[in-house]
BANUVO-206950 format. One record per residue (C-alpha): residue number from 1; residue in three letters; x, y, z. Coordinates in nm, 4 decimals, m for minus. Layout:
BANUVO-206950
{atom NUM, ALA, {X, Y, Z}} ...
***
This chain:
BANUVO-206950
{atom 1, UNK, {2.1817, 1.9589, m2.6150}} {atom 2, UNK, {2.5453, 2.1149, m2.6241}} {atom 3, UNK, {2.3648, 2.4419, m2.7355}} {atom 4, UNK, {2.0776, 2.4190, m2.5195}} {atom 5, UNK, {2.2903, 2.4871, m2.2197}} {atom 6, UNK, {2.5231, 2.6765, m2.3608}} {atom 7, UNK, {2.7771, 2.9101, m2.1402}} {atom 8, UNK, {2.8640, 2.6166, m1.9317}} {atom 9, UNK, {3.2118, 2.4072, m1.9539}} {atom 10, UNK, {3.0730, 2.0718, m1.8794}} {atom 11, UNK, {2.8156, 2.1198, m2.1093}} {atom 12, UNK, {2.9469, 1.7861, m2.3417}} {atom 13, UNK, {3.0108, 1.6068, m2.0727}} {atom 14, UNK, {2.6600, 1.6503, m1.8564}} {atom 15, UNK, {2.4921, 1.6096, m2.2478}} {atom 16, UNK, {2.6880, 1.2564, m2.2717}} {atom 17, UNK, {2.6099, 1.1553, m1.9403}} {atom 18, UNK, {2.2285, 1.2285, m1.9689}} {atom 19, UNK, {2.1864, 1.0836, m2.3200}} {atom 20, UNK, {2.3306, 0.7218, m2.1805}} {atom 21, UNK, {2.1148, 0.7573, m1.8829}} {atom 22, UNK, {1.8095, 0.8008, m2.0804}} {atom 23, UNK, {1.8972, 0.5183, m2.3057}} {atom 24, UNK, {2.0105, 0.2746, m2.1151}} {atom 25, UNK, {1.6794, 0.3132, m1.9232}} {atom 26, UNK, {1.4592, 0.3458, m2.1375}} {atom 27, UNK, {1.3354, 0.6889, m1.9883}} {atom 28, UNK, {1.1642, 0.7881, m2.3355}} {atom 29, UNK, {0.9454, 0.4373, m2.3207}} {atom 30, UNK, {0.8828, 0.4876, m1.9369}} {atom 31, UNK, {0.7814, 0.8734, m1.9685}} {atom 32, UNK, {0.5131, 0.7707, m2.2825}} {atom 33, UNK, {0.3654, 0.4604, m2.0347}} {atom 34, UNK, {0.3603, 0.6961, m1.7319}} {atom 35, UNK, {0.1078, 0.9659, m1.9651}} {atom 36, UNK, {0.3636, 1.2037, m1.9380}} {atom 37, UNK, {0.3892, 1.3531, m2.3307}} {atom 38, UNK, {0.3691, 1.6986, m2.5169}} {atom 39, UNK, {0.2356, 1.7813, m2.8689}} {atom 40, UNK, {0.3414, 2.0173, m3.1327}} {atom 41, UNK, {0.6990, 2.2108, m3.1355}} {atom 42, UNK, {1.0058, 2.0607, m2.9553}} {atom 43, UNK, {1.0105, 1.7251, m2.9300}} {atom 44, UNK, {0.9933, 1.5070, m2.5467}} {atom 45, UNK, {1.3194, 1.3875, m2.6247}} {atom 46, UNK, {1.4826, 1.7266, m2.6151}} {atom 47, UNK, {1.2851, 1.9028, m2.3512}} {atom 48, UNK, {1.3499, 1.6005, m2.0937}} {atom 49, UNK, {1.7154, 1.6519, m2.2294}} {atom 50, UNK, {1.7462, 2.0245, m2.1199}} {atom 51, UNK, {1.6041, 1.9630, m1.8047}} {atom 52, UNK, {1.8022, 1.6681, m1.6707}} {atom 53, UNK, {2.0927, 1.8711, m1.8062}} {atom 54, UNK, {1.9851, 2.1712, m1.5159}} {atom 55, UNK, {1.9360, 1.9180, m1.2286}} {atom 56, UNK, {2.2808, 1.8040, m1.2701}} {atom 57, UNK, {2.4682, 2.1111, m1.3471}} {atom 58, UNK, {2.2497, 2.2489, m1.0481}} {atom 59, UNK, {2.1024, 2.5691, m1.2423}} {atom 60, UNK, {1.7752, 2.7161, m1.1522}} {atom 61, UNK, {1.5467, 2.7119, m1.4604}} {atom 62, UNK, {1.4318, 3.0950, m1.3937}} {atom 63, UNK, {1.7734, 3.2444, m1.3422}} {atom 64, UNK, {1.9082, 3.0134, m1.6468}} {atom 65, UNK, {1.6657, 3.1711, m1.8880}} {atom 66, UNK, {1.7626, 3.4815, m1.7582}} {atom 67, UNK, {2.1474, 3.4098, m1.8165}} {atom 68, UNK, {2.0666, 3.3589, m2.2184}} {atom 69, UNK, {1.7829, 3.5943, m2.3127}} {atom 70, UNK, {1.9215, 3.5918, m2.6541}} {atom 71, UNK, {1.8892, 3.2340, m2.7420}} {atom 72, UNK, {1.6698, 3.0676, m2.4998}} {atom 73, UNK, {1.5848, 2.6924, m2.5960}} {atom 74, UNK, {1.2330, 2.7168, m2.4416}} {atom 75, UNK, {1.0019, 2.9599, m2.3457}} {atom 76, UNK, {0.9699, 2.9269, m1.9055}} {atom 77, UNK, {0.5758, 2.9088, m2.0090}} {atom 78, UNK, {0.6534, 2.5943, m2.2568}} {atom 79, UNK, {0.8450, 2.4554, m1.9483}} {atom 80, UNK, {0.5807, 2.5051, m1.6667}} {atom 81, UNK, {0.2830, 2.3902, m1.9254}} {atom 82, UNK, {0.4786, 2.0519, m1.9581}} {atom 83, UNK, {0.5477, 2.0179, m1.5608}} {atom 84, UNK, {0.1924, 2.1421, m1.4905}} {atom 85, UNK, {m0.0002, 1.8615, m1.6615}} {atom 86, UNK, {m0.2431, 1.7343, m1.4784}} {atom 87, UNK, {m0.2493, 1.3668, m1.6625}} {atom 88, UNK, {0.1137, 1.3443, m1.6412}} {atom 89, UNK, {0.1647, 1.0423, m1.4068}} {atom 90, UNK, {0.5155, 1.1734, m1.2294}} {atom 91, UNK, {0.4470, 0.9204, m0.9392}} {atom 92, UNK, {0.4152, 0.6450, m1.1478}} {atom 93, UNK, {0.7121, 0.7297, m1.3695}} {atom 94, UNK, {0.8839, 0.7715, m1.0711}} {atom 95, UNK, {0.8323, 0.4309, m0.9790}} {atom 96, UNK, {0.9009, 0.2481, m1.2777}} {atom 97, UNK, {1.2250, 0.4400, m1.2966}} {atom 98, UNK, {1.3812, 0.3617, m0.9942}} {atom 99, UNK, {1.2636, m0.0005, m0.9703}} {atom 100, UNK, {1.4045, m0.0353, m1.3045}} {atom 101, UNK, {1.7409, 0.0955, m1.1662}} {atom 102, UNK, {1.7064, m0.0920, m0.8901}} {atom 103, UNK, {1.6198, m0.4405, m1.0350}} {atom 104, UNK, {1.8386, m0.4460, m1.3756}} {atom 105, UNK, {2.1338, m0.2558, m1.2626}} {atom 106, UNK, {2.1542, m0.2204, m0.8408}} {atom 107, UNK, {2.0605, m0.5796, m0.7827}} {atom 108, UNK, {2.3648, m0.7553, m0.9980}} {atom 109, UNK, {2.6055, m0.5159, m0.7976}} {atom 110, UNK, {2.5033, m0.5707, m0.4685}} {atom 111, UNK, {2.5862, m0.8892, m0.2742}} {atom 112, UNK, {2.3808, m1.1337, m0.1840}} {atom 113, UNK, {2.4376, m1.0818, 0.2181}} {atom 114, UNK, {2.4066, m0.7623, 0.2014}} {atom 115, UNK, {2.0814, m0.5867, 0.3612}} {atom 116, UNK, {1.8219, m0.4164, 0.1324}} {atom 117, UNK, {1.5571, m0.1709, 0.3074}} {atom 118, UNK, {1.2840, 0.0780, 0.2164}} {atom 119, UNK, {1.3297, 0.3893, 0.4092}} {atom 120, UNK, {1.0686, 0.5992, 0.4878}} {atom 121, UNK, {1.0862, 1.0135, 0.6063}} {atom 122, UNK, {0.9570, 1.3735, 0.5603}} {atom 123, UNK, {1.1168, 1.6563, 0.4975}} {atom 124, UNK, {1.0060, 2.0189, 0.4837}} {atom 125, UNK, {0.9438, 2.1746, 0.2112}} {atom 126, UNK, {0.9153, 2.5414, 0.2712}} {atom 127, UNK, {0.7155, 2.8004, 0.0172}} {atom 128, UNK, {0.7280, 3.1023, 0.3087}} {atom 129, UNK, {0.7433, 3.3559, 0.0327}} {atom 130, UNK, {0.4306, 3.1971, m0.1585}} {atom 131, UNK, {0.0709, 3.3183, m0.1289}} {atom 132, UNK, {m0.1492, 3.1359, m0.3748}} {atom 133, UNK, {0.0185, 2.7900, m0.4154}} {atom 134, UNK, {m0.2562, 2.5078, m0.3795}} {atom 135, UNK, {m0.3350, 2.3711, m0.0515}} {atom 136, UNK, {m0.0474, 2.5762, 0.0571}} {atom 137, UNK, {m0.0582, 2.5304, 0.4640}} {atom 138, UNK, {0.0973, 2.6228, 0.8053}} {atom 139, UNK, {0.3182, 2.3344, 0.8653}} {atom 140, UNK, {0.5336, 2.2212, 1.1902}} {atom 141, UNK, {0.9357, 2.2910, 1.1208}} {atom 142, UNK, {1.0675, 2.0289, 1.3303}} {atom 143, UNK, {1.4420, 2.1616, 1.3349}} {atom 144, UNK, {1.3984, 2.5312, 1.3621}} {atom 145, UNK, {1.0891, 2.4567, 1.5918}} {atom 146, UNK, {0.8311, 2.6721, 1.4418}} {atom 147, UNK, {0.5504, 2.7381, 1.1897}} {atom 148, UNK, {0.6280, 2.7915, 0.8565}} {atom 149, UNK, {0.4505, 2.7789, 0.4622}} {atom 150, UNK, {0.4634, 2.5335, 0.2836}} {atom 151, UNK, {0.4237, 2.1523, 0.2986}} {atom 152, UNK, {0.6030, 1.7909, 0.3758}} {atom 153, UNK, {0.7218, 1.5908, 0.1118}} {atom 154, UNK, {0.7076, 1.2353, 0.2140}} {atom 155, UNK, {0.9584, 1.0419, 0.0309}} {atom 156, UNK, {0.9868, 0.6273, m0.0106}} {atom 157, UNK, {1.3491, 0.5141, m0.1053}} {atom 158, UNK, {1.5387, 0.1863, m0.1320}} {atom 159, UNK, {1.8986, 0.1562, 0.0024}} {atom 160, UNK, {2.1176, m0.0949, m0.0155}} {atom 161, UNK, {2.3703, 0.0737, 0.2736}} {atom 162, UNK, {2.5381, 0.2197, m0.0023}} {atom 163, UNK, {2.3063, 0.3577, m0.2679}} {atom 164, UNK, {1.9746, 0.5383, m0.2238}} {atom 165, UNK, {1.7135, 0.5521, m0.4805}} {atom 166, UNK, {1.4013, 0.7653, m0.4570}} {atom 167, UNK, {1.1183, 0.5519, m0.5666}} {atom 168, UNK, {0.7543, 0.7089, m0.4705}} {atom 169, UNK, {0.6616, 1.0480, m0.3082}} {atom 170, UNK, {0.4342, 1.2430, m0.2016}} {atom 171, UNK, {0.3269, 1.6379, m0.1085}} {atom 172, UNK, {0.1716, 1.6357, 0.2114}} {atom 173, UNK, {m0.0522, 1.9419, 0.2949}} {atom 174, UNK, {m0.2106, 2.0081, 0.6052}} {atom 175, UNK, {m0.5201, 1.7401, 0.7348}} {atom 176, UNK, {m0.6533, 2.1007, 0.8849}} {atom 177, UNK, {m0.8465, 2.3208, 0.7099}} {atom 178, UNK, {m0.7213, 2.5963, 0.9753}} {atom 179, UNK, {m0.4079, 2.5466, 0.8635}} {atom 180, UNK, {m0.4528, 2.5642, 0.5134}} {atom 181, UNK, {m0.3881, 2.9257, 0.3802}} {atom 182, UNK, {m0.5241, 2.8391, m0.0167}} {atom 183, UNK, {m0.7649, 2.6088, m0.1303}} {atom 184, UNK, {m0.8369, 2.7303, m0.4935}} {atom 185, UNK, {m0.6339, 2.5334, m0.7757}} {atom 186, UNK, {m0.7067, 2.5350, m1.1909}} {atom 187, UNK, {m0.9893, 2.2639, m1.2849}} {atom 188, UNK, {m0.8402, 1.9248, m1.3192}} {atom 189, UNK, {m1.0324, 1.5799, m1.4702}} {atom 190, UNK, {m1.1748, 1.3815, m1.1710}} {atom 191, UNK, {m0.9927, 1.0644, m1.3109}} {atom 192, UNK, {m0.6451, 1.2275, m1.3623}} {atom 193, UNK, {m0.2946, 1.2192, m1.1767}} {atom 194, UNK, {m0.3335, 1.5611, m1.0768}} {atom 195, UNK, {m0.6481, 1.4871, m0.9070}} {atom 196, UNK, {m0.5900, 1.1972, m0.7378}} {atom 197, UNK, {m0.2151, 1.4034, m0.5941}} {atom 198, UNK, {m0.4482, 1.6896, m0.4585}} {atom 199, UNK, {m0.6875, 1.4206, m0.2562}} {atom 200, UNK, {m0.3868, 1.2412, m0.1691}} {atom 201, UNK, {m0.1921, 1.5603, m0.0235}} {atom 202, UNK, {m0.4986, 1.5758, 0.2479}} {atom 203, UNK, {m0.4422, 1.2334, 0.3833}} {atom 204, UNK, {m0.2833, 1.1837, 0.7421}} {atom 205, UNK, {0.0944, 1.0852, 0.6835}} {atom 206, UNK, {0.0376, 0.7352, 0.8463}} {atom 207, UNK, {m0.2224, 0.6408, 0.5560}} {atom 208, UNK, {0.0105, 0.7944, 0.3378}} {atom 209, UNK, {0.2818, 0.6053, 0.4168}} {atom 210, UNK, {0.1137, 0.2553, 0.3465}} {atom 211, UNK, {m0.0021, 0.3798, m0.0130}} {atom 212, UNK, {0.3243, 0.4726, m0.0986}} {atom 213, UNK, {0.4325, 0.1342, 0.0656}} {atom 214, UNK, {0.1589, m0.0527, m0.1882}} {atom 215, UNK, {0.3001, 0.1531, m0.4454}} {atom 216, UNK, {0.6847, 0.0362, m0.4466}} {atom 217, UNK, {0.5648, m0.3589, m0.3616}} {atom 218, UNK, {0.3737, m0.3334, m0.7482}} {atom 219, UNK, {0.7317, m0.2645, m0.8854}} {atom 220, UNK, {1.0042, m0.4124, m0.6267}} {atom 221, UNK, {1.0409, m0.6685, m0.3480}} {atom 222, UNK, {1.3876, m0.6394, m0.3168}} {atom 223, UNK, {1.4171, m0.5408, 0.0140}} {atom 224, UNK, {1.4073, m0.6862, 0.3538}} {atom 225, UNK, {1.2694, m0.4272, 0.6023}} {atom 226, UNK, {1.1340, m0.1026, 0.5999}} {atom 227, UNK, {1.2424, 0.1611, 0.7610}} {atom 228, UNK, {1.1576, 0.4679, 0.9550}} {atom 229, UNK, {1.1535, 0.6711, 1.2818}} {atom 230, UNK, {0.9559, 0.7265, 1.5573}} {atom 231, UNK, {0.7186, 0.9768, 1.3854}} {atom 232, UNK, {0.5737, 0.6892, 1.1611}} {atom 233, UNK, {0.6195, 0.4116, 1.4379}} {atom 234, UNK, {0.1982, 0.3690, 1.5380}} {atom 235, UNK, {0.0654, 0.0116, 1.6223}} {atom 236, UNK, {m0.1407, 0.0775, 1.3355}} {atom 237, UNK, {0.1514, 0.1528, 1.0534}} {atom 238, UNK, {0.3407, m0.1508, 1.1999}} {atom 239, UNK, {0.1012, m0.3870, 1.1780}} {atom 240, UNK, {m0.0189, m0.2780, 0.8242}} {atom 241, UNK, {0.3346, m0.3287, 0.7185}} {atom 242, UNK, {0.3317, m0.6637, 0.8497}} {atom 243, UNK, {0.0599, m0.7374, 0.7370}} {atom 244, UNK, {0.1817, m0.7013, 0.3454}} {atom 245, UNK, {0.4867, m0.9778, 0.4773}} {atom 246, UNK, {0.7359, m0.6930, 0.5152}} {atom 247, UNK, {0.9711, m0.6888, 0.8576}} {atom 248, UNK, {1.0139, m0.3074, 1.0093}} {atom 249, UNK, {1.3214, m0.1549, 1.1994}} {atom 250, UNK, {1.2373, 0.1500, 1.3265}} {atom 251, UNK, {1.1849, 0.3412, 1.6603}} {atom 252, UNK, {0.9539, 0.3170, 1.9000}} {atom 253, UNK, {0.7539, 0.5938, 2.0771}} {atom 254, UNK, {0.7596, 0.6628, 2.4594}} {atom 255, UNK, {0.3937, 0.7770, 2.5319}} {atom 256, UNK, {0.2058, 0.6847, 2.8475}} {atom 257, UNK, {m0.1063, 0.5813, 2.6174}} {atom 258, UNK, {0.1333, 0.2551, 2.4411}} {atom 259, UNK, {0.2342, m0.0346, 2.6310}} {atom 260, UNK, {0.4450, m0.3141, 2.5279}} {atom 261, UNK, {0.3496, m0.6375, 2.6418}} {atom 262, UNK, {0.5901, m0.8366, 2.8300}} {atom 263, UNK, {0.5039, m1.1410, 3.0533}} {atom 264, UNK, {0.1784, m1.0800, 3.2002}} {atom 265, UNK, {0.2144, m0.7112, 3.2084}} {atom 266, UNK, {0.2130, m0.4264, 2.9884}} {atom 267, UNK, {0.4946, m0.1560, 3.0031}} {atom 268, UNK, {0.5693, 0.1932, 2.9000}} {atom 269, UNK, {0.8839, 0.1781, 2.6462}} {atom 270, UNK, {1.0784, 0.3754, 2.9798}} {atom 271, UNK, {0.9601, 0.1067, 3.2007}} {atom 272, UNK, {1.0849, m0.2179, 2.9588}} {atom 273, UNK, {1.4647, m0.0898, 3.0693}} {atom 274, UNK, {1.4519, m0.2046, 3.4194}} {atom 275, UNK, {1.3081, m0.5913, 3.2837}} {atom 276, UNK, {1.5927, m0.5855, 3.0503}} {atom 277, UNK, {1.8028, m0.9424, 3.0784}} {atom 278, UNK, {2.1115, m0.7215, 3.0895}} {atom 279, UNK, {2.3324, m1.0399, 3.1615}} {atom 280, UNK, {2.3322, m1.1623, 2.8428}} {atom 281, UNK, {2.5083, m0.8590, 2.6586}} {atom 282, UNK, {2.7837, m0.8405, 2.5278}} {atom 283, UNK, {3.0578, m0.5959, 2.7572}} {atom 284, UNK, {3.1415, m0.3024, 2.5154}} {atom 285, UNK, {2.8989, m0.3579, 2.2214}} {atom 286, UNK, {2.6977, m0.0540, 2.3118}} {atom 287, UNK, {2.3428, m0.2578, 2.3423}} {atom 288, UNK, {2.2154, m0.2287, 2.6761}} {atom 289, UNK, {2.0135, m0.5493, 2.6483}} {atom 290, UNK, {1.7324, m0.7312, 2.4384}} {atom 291, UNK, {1.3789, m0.8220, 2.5319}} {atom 292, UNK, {1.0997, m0.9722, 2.3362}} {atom 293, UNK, {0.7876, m0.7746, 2.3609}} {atom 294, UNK, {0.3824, m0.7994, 2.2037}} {atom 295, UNK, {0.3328, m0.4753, 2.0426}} {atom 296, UNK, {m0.0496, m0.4854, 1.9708}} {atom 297, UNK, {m0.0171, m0.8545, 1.8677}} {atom 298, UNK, {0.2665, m0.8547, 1.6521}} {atom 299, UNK, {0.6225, m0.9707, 1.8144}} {atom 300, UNK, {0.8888, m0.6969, 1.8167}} {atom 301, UNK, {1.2365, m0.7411, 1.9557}} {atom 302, UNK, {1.4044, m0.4478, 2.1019}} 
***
């Protein structure tokens, strides 16, 4: 490994580092169980190796390749053919690495009174320069406000307050075929990864965000609530979280079409603030009150 990424300084240490990662978590056993393999000419061992060894020395595998033309340790095609496998199960080894981090080495560190949560959220992921990238669509840029290419990754992560570890995700496309600039993709076994990614990636977030939910319960229950904002916060996400015994924390959505049942009326979420028992809180904490509501027949305190 020191000569795969040779040229850098911290070359012996980021080879060190990796090698006790992989070992003490059995990445090599978890890779094989998750599908994800290669067959003749550099071994697994060494090609996981070099590329753990670019995330965290934050080198792009292109421009590295580049950099040492003269005595590359894998061909970019080699590279691509091993991240392009359809039956390569990357969500699943995903998930068996991070609850494996999370059980046997998080869990002993973290107190006992301390909160544990599953966060939910999407980010952008933006491919503006791309043309024939599969299901490539027109997607919503929340923070610059506009349409751009590309897609949302939707990522489920534990937290402890502390510590964040990824532990399932997912490539959302667009649920319109308007908005879907590229369709075509290589051939891919009905019953493979691949496949089942590519049907996945035309789901509605909301459904999306329950699978990956189902997911992370297979490997973990160590945590308490599940989080996320008001994009995910539907009647019907809520109570399908509930409904698998798991409490949320998230925020709720102002729309004229939800009501919040309180008493023997139903309220907007702008209207619940002038019910608000505001005498019981407490001067200075920053809470303007607490009420009790029926949110489409499950109880939700805000």
């Amino acid at each position: 490994m020191t000569t795969i990424l040779s040229g850098f300084k911290e070359n012996v240490q980021t080879h060190s580092h990796t090698v006790n990662f992989i070992k003490r978590f059995h990445v090599m056993d978890t890779l094989k169980t998750s599908k994800i393999n290669k067959g003749k000419g550099y071994s697994l061992a060494l090609l996981v190796q070099f590329l753990l060894g670019l995330a965290f020395t934050c080198k792009n595998l292109y421009r590295y390749l580049e950099q040492v033309k003269n005595e590359k340790p894998f061909s970019k095609n080699l590279v691509y053919r091993f991240l392009d496998n359809p039956n390569a199960n990357w969500q699943l080894f995903l998930l068996k690495l991070g609850s494996s981090i999370i059980n046997d080495y998080m869990s002993p560190l973290t107190d006992t009174d301390r909160t544990n949560v599953l966060i939910f959220d999407d980010s952008l992921y933006s491919r503006n320069r791309s043309k024939k990238v599969e299901l490539l669509a027109r997607v919503y840029d929340h923070v610059e406000h506009k349409y751009v290419k590309g897609f949302r990754m939707l990522t489920a992560g534990w937290s402890d307050g502390a510590s964040f570890v990824p532990l399932a995700f997912s490539l959302l496309s667009s649920t319109k075929p308007d908005n879907r600039l590229y369709e075509q993709g290589p051939t891919v076994p009905l019953e493979s990864p691949g496949f089942t990614r590519r049907q996945e990636a035309l789901l509605p977030t909301t459904e999306m965000v329950i699978k990956l939910l189902d997911q992370a319960l297979e490997h973990t229950r160590n945590f308490s609530y599940v989080l996320f904002d008001s994009w995910f916060s539907w009647p019907t996400v809520i109570n399908e979280v509930k409904a698998r015994q798991v409490d949320v924390i998230c925020m709720l959505k102002d729309m004229k079409h939800i009501t919040y049942g309180y008493g023997e009326q139903k309220y907007r979420l702008s209207e619940l603030y002038t019910v608000l028992d505001k005498t019981k809180t407490k001067a200075n904490s920053g809470i303007f009150g607490s009420i009790l509501v029926d949110y489409y027949g499950t109880p939700a305190l805000g």
